[in-house]
N, C-alpha and C positions, 0 to 999 in steps of 0.2 A: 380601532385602526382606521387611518385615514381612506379615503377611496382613491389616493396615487401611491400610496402604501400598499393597498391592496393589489392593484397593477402592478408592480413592481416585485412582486413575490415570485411571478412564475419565470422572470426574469433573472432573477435570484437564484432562484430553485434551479433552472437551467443549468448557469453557472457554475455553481458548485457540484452539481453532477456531473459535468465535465471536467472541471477538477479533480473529480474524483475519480474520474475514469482513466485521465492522465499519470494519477501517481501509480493508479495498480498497471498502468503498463508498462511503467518504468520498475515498478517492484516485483513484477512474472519471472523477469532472466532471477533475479537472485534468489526467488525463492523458490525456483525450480532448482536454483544449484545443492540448497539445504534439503530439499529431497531426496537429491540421491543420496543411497547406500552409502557412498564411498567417502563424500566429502564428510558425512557423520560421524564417519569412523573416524578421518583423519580432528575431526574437532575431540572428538572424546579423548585422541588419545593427547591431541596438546593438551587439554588439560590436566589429563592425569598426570602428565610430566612437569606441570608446573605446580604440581599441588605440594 
């Protein structure tokens, strides 16, 4: 690996941890919605009724 290659990793690395930090806080509300009780119910029961 080059030595501005190497510089450039923690740069990198940064990045994508932000990145990634961004999507799970945009994916929290909905996946706290598929937690509740309630909303699981209401998905099992569409399915059963389309099955």
């Amino acid at each position: 690996m080059l030595r501005s290659q190497k510089a450039e990793m923690p740069g990198l690395q940064a990045a994508i941890a932000e990145a990634r930090a961004q999507v799970m806080e945009k994916w929290e509300p909905t996946r706290q919605q598929y937690l509740t009780a309630d909303f699981r119910q209401q998905l099992h029961q569409m399915i059963l009724s389309n099955a």
